[in-house]
C-alpha positions in Angstrom: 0.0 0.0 0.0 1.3 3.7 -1.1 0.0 6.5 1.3 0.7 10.3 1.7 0.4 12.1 5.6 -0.2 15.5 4.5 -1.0 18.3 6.6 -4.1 21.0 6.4 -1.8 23.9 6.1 -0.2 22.2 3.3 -3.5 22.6 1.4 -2.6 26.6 0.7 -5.4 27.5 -2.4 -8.6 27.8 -1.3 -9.9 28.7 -4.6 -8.7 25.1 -5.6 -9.2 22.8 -2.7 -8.3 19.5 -2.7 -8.6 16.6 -0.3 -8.8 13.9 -2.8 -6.4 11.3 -2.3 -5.7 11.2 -5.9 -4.0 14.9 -5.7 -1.4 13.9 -2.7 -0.5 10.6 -4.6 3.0 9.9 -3.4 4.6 10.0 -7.1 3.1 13.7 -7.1 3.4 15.0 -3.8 7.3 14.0 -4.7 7.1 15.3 -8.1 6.0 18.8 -6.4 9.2 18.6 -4.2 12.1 18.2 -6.8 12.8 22.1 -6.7 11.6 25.3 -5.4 9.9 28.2 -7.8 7.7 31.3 -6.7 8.1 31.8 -10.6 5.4 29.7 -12.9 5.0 29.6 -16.8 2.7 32.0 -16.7 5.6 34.3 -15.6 7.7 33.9 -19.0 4.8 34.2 -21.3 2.0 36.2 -23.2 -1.1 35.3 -22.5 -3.3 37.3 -24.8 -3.4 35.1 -28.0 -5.9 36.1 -30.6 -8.7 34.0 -31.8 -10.9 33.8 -34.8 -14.0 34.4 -32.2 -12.9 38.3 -31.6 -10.9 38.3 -35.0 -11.9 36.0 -37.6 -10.1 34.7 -40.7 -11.6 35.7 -44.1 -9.6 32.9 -45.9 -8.7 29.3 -45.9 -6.5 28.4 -43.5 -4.0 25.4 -42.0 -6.2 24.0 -38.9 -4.4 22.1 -35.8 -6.3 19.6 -34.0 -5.2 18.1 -30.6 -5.1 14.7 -32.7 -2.8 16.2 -35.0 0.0 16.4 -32.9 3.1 14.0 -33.1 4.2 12.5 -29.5 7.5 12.3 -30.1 9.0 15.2 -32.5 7.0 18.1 -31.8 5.1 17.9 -34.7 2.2 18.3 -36.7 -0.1 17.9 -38.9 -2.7 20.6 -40.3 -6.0 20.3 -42.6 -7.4 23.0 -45.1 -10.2 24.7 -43.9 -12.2 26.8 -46.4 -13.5 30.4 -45.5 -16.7 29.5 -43.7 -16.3 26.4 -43.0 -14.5 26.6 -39.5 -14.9 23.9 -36.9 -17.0 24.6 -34.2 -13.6 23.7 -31.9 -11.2 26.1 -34.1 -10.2 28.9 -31.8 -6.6 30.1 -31.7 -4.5 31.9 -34.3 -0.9 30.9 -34.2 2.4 32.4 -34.6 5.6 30.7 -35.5 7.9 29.5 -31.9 4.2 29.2 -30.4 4.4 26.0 -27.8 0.8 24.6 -28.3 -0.1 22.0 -25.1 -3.2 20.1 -25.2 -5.5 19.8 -22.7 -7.0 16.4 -23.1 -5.7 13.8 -22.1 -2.4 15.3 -20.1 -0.7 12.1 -19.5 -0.3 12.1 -23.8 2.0 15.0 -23.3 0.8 15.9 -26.9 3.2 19.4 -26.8 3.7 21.1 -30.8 6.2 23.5 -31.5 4.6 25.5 -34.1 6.5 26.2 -36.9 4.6 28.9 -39.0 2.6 31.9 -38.5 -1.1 31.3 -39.2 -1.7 28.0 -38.1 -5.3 28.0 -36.0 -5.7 26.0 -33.4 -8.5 24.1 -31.4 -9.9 25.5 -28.3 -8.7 22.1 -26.4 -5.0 23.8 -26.8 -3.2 25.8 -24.2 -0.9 28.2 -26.3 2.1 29.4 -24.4 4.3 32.2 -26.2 7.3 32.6 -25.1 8.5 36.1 -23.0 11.7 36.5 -21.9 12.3 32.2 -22.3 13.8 30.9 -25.0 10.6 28.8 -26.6 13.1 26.0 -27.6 13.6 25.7 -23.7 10.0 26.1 -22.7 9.5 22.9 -25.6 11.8 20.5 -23.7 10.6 21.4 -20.3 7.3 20.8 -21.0 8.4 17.5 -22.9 9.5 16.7 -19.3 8.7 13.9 -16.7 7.6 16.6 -14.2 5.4 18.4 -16.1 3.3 15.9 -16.9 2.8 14.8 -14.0 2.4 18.7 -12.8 -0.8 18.2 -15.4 -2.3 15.0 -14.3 -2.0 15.7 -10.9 -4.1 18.8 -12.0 -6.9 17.2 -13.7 -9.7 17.0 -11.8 -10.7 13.7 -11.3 -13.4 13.6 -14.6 -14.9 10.9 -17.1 -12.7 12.3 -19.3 -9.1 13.6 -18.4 -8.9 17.0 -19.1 -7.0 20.0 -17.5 -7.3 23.9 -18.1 -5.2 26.0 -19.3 -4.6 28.0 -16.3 -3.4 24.7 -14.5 -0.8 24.3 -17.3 0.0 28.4 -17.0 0.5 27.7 -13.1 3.4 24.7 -13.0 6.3 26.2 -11.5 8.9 26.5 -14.0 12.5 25.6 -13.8 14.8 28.0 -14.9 18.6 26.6 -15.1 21.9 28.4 -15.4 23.0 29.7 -18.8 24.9 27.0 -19.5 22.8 23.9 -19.7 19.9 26.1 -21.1 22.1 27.0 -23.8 22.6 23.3 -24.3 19.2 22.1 -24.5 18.2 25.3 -26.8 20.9 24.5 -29.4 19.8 20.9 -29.4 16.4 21.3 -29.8 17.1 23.7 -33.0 19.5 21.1 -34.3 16.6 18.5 -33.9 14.4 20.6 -35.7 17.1 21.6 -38.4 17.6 17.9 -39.4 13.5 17.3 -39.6 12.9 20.1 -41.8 15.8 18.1 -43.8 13.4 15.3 -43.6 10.3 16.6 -44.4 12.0 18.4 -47.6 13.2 15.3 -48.9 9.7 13.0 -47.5 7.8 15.9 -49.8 11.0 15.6 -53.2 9.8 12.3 -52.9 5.8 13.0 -53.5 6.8 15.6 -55.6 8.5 12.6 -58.5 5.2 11.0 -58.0 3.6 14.1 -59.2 5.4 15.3 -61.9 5.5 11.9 -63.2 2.1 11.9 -63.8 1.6 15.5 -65.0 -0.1 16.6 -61.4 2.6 18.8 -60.4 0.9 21.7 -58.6 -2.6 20.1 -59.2 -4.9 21.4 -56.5 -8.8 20.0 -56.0 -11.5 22.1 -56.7 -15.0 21.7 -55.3 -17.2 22.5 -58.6 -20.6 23.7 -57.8 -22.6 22.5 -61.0 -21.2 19.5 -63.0 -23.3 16.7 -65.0 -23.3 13.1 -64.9 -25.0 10.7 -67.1 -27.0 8.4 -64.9 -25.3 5.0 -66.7 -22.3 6.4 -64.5 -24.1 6.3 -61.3 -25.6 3.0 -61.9 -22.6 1.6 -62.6 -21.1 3.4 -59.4 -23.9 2.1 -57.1 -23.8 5.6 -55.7 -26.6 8.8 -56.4 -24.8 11.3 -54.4 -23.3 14.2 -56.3 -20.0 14.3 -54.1 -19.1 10.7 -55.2 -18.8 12.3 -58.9 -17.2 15.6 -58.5 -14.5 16.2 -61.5 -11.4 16.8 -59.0 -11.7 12.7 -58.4 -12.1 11.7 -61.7 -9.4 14.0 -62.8 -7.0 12.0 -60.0 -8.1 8.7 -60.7 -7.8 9.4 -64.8 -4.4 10.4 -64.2 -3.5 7.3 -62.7 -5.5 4.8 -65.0 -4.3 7.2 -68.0 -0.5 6.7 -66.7 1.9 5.5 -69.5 4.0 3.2 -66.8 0.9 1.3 -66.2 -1.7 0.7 -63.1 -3.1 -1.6 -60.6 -5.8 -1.9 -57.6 -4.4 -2.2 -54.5 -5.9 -5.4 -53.9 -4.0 -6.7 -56.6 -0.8 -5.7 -54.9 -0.9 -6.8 -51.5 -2.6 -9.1 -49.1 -4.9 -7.5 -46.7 -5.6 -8.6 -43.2 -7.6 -7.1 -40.9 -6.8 -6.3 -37.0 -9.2 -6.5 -33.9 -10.8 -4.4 -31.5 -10.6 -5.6 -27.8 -12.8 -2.7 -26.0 -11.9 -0.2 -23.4 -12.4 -2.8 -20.7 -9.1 -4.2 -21.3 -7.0 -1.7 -21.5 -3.9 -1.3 -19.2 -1.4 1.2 -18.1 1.4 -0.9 -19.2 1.9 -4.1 -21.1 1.4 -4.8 -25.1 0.9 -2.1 -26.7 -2.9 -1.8 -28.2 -1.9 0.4 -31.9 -5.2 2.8 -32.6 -5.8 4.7 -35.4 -4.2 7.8 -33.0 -1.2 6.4 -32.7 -0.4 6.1 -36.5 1.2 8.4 -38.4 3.4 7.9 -41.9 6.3 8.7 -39.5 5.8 7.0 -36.2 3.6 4.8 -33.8 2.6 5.8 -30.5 2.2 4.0 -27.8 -1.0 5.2 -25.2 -3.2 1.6 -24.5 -1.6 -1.8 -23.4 -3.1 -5.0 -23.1 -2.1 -8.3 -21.0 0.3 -10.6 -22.1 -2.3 -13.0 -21.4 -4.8 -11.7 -23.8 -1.8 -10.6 -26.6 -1.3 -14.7 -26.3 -4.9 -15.1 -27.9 -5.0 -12.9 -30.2 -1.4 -12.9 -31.6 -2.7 -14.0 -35.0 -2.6 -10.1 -35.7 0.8 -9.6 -34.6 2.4 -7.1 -37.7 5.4 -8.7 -39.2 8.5 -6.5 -40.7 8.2 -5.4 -44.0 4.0 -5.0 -43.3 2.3 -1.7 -44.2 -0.4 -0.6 -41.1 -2.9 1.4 -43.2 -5.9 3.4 -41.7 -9.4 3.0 -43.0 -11.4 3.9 -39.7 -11.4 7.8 -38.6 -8.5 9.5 -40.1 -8.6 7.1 -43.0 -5.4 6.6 -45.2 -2.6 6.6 -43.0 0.2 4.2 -44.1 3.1 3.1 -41.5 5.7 0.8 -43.4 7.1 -1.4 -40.6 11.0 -1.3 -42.2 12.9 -2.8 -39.1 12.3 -5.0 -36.3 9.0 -5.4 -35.2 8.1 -5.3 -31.6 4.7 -7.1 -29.9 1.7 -5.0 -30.6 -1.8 -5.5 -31.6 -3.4 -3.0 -34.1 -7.2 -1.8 -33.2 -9.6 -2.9 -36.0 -9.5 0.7 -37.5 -6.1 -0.4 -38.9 -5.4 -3.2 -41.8 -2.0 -5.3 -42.5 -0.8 -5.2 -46.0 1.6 -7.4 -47.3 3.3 -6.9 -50.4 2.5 -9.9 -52.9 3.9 -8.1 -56.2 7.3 -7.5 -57.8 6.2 -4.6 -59.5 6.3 -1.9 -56.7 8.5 -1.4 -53.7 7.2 -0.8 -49.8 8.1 2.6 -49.8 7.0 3.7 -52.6 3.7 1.9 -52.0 3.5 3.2 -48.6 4.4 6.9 -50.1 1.5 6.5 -53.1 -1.1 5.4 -50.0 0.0 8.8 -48.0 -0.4 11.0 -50.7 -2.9 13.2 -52.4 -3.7 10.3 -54.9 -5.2 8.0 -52.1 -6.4 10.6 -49.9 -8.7 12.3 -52.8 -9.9 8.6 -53.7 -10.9 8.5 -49.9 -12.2 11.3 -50.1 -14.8 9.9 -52.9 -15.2 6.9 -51.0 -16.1 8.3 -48.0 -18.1 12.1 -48.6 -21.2 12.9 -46.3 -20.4 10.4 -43.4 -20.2 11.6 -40.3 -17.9 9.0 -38.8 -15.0 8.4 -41.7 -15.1 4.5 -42.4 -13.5 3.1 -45.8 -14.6 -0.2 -46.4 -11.9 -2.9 -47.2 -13.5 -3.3 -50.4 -13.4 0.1 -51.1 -9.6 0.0 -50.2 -9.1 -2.8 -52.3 -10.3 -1.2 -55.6 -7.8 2.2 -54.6 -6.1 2.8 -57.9 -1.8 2.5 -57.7 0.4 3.9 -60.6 3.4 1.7 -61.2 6.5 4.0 -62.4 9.9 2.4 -63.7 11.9 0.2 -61.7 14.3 3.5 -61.4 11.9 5.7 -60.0 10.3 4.0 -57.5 13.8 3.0 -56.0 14.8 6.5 -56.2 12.1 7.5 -54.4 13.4 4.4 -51.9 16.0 6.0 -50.9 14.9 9.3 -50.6 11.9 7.9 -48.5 14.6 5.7 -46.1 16.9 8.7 -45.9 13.9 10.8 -44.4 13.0 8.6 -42.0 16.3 8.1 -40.7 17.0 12.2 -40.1 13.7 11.8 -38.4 15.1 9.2 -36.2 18.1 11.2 -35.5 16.1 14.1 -34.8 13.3 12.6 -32.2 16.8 10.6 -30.9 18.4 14.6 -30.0 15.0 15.9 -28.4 14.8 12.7 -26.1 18.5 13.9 -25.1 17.6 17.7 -24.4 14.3 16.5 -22.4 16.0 13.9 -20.4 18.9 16.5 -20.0 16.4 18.9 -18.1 14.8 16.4 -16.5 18.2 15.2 -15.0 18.9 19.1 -13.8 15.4 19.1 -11.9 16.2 15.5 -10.4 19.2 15.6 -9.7 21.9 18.7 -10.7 22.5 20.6 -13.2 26.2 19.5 -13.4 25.1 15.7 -13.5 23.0 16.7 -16.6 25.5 18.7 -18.3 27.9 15.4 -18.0 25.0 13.2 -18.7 24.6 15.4 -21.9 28.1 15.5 -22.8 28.1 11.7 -22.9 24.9 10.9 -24.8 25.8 13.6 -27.4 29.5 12.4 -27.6 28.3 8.9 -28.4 25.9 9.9 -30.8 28.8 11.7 -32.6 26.5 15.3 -32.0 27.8 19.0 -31.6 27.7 19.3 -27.5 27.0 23.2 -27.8 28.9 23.8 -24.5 29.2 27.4 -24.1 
């Protein structure tokens, strides 16, 4: 049994009282004790962010979602929003070196670094701009062990874990000496030198699959008035007018019109589908469970864990290497290629295994064609008007694939496996400048400069002593 003995004049805010044994956990109560602050973030940055509530946006626009952002990297992704069309949950506008926090879920530690002016952002987002903090500082503290348990500590006990974002403005901050902060803020920016190396050459890549088929700078345009003969929707089994707007059949001609040739995916690869095992199983720690949240073309999460004991029955749907995990539930067409060593996990029924059966593509390319505009238009057909995105397998089977030469698709290969290795290397240096803070607030700071010095020296990186 783990117990705290706390006393009543340790219980100092009245305006946020708390006797609930959850809040004097022991992990917490010692997470609360690693260092002494009267400062808190709120002290270091602006809190006046503009919204598209008091100010709003007469254009399209990149939107942010708290589902958007990567777990590991900083990153994210963004959707087009057209003028008028803005999420009910679209609230902040961002700037570039904005730290973006979410709010669900705290234990996540979903944290973006925003890299762009522009960006809006949903209202489940705490936005902390940096004032007289380095932002790249502010990222890897609140990357940190101790401030995410500073958030779960401060969620309030509900159905759903949530926490405001006054409780993330009020964790005490930890400020070290010039030296280690100057340290961490040259590693972080040499992380997120070598990703924008990797998404420049992730997007060279799409852009040969492009030009090879004449869609270079092709953007889709929703047509108001268009005609169909009604031998096309019979043959389509579909009467709704999205299914035959002129941006899909412009994709899906260039593909079947390609010189190099074409296939359906089901002609390509083996499908097999995963399994859903329901909330009541899920653990804090064991096998990892693989939803469709936890994919991205770059990365899988880990968040759910089942038991060994129930991973032993349902193994059957263990990924092997070389497998593609693609998306059809939700956030459909998402395409993980596993490239190395496969560890135990179970994917969530949202997710399907494909296995390449034919010598006439590549992994990565195929797993590049199914994260690009070319499948996600064709979902887009599929799957207009529902409320809940689902593509069937069916559906997925008949997605269209170009084939290019032999030369290109292996040139894209390599472009493709260099990306994903600069990505490595850069997640690989912000895991170092985290950990590095995270040793100062446990421990030092001189056993986290030497601790850094080591790690950085053995990954054969640029110290940035000062």
């Amino acid at each position: 049994m783990r117990f705290s003995i706390i006393n009543l004049n340790e219980v100092k805010n009245p305006a946020d009282f708390r006797i609930d044994s959850d809040f004097y956990h022991p992990d917490f109560v010692k997470n609360s004790k690693l260092f002494y602050s009267d400062k808190t973030i709120s002290d270091f940055i602006d809190t006046d962010i503009q919204n598209i509530k008091s100010s709003p946006i007469n254009r399209d626009f990149e939107y942010m979602e708290i589902a958007n952002i990567s777990l590991s990297d900083g990153g994210y992704r963004t959707t087009t929003v057209q003028k008028g069309k803005e999420p009910d949950r679209a609230h902040y506008v961002l700037q570039k070196n904005d730290i973006a926090v979410s709010t669900v879920r705290p234990n996540r530690n979903a944290v973006a670094f925003v890299c762009e002016d522009g960006v809006v952002g949903s209202s489940g987002l705490c936005v902390l701009r940096a004032r007289d903090i380095d932002p790249m500082y502010l990222y890897a503290l609140c990357k940190t062990d101790y401030f995410v348990k500073c958030l779960i500590r401060a969620n309030k006990a509900t159905m759903y874990p949530a926490v405001s974002k006054e409780d993330v403005f009020n964790v005490p901050i930890f400020i070290p000496a010039d030296r280690l902060q100057g340290m961490v803020i040259r590693l972080v920016a040499s992380a997120f030198d070598i990703k924008r190396k990797s998404v420049f050459l992730f997007k060279e890549s799409q852009a040969i699959l492009l030009i090879e088929l004449g869609l270079a700078g092709w953007q889709p345009k929703h047509r108001l008035t268009f005609i169909k003969n009604y031998s096309a929707a019979e043959a389509a089994g579909r009467m709704d007018a999205e299914y035959f707007q002129p941006k899909y059949a412009e994709i899906v001609g260039a593909i079947q019109s390609y010189s190099g040739g074409w296939d359906v995916l089901g002609n390509l690869v083996d499908i097999s589908k995963c399994v859903e095992v329901g909330s009541d199983e899920y653990l804090e720690e064991g096998i990892p469970f693989v939803r469709v949240s936890n994919l991205s073309p770059f990365e899988i999460t880990e968040e759910k864990y089942i038991s060994e004991q129930l991973y032993q029955e349902i193994k059957q749907c263990q990924p092997e290497r070389g497998e593609i995990l693609f998306s059809k539930d939700a956030t459909p067409g998402i395409a993980y290629h596993l490239s190395g060593a496969v560890k135990k996990m179970i994917p969530a029924s949202g997710i399907l295994r494909m296995k390449n059966k034919s010598p006439k593509i590549n992994d990565e390319y195929l797993a590049l064609v199914l994260n690009s505009i070319l499948t996600k238009e064709q979902i887009n057909r599929d799957v207009g008007g529902s409320v809940i995105l689902h593509w069937r397998p069916d559906q997925v089977k008949k997605t269209a694939i170009p084939i290019l030469p032999e030369n290109q698709q292996i040139q894209i290969q390599q472009k493709v496996t260099e990306s994903f290795t600069l990505r490595k290397r850069s997640r690989h240096l912000l895991e170092c400048a985290k950990r590095a803070v995270e040793i100062a607030i446990e421990r030092d700071e001189r056993a986290a400069i030497r601790w850094l010095e080591n790690a950085t020296e053995v990954a054969g990186t640029d110290k940035g002593g000062g």
